[in-house]
N, C-alpha and C positions, 0 to 999 in steps of 0.2 A: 568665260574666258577671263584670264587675270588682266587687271589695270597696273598698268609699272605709271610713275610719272619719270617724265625724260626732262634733262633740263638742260636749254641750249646757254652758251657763255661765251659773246662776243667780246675780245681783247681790243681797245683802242690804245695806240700808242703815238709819241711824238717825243721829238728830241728838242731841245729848244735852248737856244745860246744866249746868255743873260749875262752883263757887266755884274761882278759883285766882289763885297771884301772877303768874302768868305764861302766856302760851299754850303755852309746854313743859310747863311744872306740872298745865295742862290734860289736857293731851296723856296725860302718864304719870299722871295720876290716871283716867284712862280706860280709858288698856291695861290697869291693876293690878285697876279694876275688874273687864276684860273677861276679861283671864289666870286670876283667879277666881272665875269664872263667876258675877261682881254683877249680870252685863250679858251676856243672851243674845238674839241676834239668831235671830226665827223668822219662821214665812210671811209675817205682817203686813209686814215690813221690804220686805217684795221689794221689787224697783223693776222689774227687768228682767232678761227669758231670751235668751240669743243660742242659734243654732244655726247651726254652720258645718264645715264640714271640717275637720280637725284639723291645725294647723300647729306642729309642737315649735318653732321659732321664736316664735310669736306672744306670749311675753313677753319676748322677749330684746330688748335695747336696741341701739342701730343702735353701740354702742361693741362692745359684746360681740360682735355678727356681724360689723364689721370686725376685731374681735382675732382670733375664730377662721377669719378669710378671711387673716390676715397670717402667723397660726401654720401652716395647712394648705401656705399657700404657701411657706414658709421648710422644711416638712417634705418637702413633696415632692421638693424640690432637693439635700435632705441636708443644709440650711446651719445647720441648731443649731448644728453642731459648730463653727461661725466666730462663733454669736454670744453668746462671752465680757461679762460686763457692763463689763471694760477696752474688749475691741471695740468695744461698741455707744457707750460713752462717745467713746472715739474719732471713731465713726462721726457720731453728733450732734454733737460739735465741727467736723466736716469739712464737714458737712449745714448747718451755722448760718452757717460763714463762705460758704458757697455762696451762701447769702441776703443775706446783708451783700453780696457781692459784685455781686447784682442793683442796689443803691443804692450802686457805689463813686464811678460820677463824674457821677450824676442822684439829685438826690430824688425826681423820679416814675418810678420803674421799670417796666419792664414788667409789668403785674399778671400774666399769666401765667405767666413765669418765680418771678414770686412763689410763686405758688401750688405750681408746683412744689417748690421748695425748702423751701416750709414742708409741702410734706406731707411730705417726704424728712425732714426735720427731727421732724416729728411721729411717723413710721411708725417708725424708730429708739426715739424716748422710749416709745413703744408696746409695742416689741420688749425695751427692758429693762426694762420694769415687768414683764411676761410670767416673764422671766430670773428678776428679783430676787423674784417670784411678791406683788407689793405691786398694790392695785387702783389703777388713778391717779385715777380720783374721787376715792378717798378721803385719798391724800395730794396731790391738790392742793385739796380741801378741806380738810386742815388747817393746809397749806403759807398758803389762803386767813384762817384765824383769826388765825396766827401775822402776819399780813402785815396785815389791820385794826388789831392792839392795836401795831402799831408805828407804825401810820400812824392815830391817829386822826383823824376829820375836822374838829374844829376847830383842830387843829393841823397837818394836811395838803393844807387844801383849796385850791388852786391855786397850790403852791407845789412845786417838785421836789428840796426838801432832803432830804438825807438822813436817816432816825428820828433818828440819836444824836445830831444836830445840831436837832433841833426842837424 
């Protein structure tokens, strides 16, 4: 007879009212609570049990299982060894004018060719954040703050100057 593993997940939840300047100030006067142990969540909190088969995927983000379907495949072929962060640089510049090239002598391109070229374009950027071992949420979240405090929006809002000129 087959073994499945089943795996149970009980939800604790609380809602909890805190003075603060800000909803981060919130936030982390919460965790400091929670970190020591001001604020312990028990049975009352439940909300809710799943019970399901056990999937090790099942927290992973559809980035993370595309990186490690992009990493598996680059591994099986042997092709680390060709993806240099020079290379991949390369390859992403070669990958972008690909796509420019879709709109060289029409503004409406073919959206399918599009599509191609920006994943071509994307799966490279993917491939060297892997290399340079940097998460790309996370710098292109910060690439995202640095790029609001340049562009604020009353000084940006439907206009395409450049920051140093605003």
């Amino acid at each position: 007879m087959p073994k499945y593993e089943v795996e149970i997940t009980e939800y604790l939840q609380r809602r909890i009212t805190v003075e603060a300047e800000s909803e981060a100030d919130a936030v982390s006067k919460v965790e400091e609570n929670y970190n020591n142990e001001k604020e312990v969540l028990d049975y009352s909190d439940h909300t809710k049990t799943e019970i399901e088969i056990y999937n090790p995927n099942k927290f992973k983000s559809k980035l993370d299982l595309l990186m490690e379907r992009i990493d598996k495949f680059n591994k099986d072929r042997d092709w680390d060894q060709f993806h240099t962060p020079v290379n991949l640089a390369k390859s992403i510049s070669i990958e972008a004018n690909e796509l420019l090239e879709c709109y060289q002598w029409n503004d409406n391109a073919n959206i399918e060719d599009v599509k191609e070229e920006l994943a071509d374009v994307m799966n490279y950027c993917l491939q060297m954040s892997m290399v340079l071992g940097v998460d790309p949420i996370d710098i292109m979240n910060k690439k995202m703050d640095k790029t609001e405090k340049k562009y604020p929006i009353e000084k940006s809002k439907g206009v395409s100057t450049k920051y140093n000129k605003l």
